[in-house]
N, C-alpha and C positions, 0 to 999 in steps of 0.2 A: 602395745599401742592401744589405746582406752582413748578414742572419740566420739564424742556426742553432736546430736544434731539437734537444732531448736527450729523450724521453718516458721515466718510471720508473711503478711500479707505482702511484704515488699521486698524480702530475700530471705534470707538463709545466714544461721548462724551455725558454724564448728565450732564446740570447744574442747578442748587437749588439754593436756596438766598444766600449764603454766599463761594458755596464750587463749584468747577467741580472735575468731578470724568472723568477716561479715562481707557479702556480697550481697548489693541489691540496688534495684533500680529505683531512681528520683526520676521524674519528671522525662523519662523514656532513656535516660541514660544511666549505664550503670557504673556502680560508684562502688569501691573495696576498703578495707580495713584491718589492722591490726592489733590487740590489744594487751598487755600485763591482766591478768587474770585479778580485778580487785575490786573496789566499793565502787570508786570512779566508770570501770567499763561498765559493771552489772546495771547502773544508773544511765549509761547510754544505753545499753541494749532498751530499758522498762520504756526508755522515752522514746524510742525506736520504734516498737511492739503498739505503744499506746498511739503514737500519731497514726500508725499505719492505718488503724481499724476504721470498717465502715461504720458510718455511723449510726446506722441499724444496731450493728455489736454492742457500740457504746451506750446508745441508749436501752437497749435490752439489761445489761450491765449493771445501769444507774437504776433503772427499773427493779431489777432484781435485790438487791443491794439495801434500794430504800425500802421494801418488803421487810427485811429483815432488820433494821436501826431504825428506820422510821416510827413506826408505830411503840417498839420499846422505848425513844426518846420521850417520846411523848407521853406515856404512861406516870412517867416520872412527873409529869406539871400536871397533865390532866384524865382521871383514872377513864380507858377504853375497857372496853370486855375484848378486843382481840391487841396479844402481845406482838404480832406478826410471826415472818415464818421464823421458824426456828435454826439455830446458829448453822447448823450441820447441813444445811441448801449451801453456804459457802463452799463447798465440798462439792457436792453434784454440781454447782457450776464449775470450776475448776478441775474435774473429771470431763464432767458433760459438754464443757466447750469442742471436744473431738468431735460430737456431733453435729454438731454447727460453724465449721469452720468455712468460712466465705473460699468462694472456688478457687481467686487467686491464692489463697496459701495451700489451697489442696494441690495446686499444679504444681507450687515451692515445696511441695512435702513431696510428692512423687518424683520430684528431680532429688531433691535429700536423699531418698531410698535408692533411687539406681546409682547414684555415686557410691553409696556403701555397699551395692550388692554386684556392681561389678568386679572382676578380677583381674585386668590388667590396670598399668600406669594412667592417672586420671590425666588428661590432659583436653585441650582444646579438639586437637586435629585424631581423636576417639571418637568424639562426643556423638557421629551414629552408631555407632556399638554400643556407647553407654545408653544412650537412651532406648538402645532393648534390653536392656537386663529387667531385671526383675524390681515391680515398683513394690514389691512385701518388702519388709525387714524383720527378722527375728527381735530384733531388740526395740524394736518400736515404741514408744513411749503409750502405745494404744496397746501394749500388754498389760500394760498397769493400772488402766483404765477398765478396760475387761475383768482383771484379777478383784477391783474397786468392787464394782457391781454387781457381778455375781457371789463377793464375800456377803455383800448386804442384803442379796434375796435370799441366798442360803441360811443364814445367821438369826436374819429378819424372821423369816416366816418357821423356822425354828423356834427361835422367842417367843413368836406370837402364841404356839401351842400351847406355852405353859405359864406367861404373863399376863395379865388382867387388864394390861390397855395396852393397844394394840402401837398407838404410839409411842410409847416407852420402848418397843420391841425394836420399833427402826430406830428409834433414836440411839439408841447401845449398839444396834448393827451398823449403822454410819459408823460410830466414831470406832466401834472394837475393827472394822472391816479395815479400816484406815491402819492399824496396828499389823495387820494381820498381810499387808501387800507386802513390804518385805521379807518376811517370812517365805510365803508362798514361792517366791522370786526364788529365793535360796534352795527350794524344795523341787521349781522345776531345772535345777541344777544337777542334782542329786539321782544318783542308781538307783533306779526302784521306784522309783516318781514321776517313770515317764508318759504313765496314764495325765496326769496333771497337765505337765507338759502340752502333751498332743489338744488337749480339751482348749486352751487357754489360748495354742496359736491360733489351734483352725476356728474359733472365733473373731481372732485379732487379726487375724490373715482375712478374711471376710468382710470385715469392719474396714481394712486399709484398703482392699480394690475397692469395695463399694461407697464409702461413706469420709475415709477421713484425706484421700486422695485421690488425687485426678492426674491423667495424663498430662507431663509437662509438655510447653513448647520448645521451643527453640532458648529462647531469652532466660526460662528458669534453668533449664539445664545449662546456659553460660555460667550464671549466678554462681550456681553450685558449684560447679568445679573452679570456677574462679577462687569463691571462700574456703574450696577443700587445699587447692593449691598454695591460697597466703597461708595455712597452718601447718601444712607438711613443709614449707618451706621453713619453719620457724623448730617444731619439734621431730619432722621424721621425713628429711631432703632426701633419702635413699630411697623412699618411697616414687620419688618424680624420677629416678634415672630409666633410661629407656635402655633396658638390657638385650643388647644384641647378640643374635645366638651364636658362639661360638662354631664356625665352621671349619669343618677338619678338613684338613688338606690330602687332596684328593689324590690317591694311589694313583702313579703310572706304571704301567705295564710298558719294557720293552721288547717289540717283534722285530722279526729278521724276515725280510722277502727277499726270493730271487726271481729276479728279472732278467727275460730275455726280450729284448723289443729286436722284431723278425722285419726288415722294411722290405716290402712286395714290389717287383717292379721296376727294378737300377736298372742302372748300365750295366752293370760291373758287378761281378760275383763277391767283389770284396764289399763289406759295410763298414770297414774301420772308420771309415770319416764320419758317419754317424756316431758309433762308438764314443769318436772323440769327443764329439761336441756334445752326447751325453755328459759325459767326465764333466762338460764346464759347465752345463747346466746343474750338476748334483754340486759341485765347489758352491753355488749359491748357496747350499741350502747347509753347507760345514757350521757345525753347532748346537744346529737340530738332527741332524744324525748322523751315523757310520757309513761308509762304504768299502767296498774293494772290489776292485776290477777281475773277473778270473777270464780264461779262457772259453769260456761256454756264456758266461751272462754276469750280471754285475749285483753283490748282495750288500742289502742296503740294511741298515739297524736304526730305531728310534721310536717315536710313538706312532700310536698306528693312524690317527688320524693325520698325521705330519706325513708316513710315509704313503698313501692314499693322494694327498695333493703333489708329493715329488711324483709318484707312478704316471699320475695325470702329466707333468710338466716332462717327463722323459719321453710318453707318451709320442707327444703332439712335435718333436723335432725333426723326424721323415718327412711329415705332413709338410714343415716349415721350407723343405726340398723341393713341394711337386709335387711328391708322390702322392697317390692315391688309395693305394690301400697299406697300412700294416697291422702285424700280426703280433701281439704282447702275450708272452705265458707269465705268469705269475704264479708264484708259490709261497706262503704265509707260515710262520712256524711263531706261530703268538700262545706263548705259555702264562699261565698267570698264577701258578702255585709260587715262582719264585722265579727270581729277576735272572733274564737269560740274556748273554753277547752271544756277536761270534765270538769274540777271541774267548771268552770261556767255555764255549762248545768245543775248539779245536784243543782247549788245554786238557780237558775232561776225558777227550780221546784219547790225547798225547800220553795223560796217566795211565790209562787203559792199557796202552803199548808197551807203557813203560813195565808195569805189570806181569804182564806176559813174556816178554824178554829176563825178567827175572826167574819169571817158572820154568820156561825153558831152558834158560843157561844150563849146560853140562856142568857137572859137579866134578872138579877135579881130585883126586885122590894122591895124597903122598903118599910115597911109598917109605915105611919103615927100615 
């Protein structure tokens, strides 16, 4: 997945192999798009880019521009002693625009970069968490710019030592340093080249918190994820699904408690009547667990929080009498290496016996 990021003074352009997507705001309202990757889109984007600019930039621009055509037109009708500047300032403007980028695209550059430097799904209902990621980008278009610049002072002031005008010296370092950024690119790619590397971000890393980015608001970072979203929607929609984490189903453990609920207090030494109405109290609860009535107390099977709320409801039936105080023993046999009944407790034993009556059987002997 190879997406690029272009930010301008009024939103944010993504583009993917086949498609550009563009989010950004008219006149306080924000407006999106999608396009075929061709002569047609690339000619909205330029007239997109160009309306946007303040017009400080633009005149800077025109300024700049007529420096270099101006004065050579003119040479041609009427002889000046100066040619103007030389072709290769086309170049340091189109490098050196990073330097001067008006604040609103620096706030659309720094929402650019937290969309790609976050790592979960980009969406709307993120967008406080995106906006703390990290406003760097390794891939920043201000590596190449870096790489530009320092090829030409290196290069430069190399030539100068051993060339006879000093202008000549930049002028070959311009245009050879221009040859020389993809290269470089390739090289901080590469094992063995990570000194390069490291030289090239932690300038470029420096350059984008201080100089070619600003912290976005609210409204850039909509932009952003808006135009990242019309593109994953078009080239990589797997990227927007919101993956819920599979959760495992949760082990139950079945225990076994014996209960004796002791009522303080009758008339009557017998309790059966309570007993009974036990029985129909625990029928309620047939489904969520086991029971069986013995002669001494009544043992109950199921989950342990299940049987905690029956103990409570067998509990409170003496009370439901009158009476005033009773007495509950309880006893809990909760295993959890591996799933235990009664009825597989008493078969376990039954084996046991069965066992043993085999050891002991007298051996009978025929007689020959």
């Amino acid at each position: 997945m190879k997406i690029r990021g272009l930010s301008y003074q009024n939103g944010i352009f993504y583009i993917g192999r086949q498609h550009v997507a563009c989010a950004y705001h008219e006149k306080g309202r924000l407006k999106s798009w999608i396009k075929p990757i061709n002569v047609a889109t690339l000619g909205v984007m330029m007239k997109q880019i160009t309306l946007s600019m303040p017009i400080w930039f633009k005149l800077f621009t025109f300024f700049l521009v007529g420096l270099i055509f101006i004065p050579k037109i003119v040479t041609i009708f009427y002889p000046i002693n100066w040619n103007g500047l030389p072709y290769y300032f086309l170049l340091y403007y189109i490098f050196g625009t990073h330097f001067i980028f008006p604040k609103q695209l620096r706030q659309y550059h720094g929402a650019e970069h937290k969309v790609f430097s976050d790592k979960g799904v980009i969406r709307r209902a993120r967008l406080p968490l995106i906006k703390k990621a990290s406003i760097t980008n390794r891939y920043c278009s201000t590596n190449i710019v870096v790489i530009y610049f320092l090829s030409v002072i290196l290069i430069g002031s190399s030539l100068a030592a051993i060339m006879e005008s000093g202008a000549r010296a930049v002028e070959v370092a311009s245009y050879s340093s221009l040859l020389l950024v993809p290269i470089i690119q390739r090289l901080m790619n590469i094992e063995g080249f990570g000194f390069v590397k490291k030289v090239i971000l932690s300038v470029s890393y420096w350059l984008q918190i201080h100089v070619t980015t600003t912290e976005p608001e609210r409204r850039h970072m909509i932009a952003s994820i808006e135009s990242y979203r019309k593109l994953a929607s078009k080239e990589f929609p797997d990227k927007l699904v919101v993956k819920r984490p599979v959760r495992k189903k949760e082990e139950t453990y079945m225990a076994i408690v014996d209960v004796t609920i002791i009522p303080i207090g009758t008339d009557s030494p017998s309790v059966s009547k309570y007993v009974a109405e036990i029985q129909e109290v625990l029928k309620t609860y047939e489904g969520k667990i086991t029971y069986q009535l013995t002669p001494m107390s009544t043992l109950i099977e199921g989950e342990l929080p299940v049987l905690f709320e029956v103990i409570q409801a067998i509990h409170e039936v003496p009370f439901k009498h009158g009476l005033q105080r009773v007495a509950t023993n309880i006893r809990i046999d909760d295993r959890r290496d591996k799933r235990a009944t009664m009825e597989g407790k008493v078969e376990a034993v039954q084996a046991h016996l069965s066992q043993v009556e085999l050891e002991t059987e007298p051996v009978q002997h025929k007689e020959s």
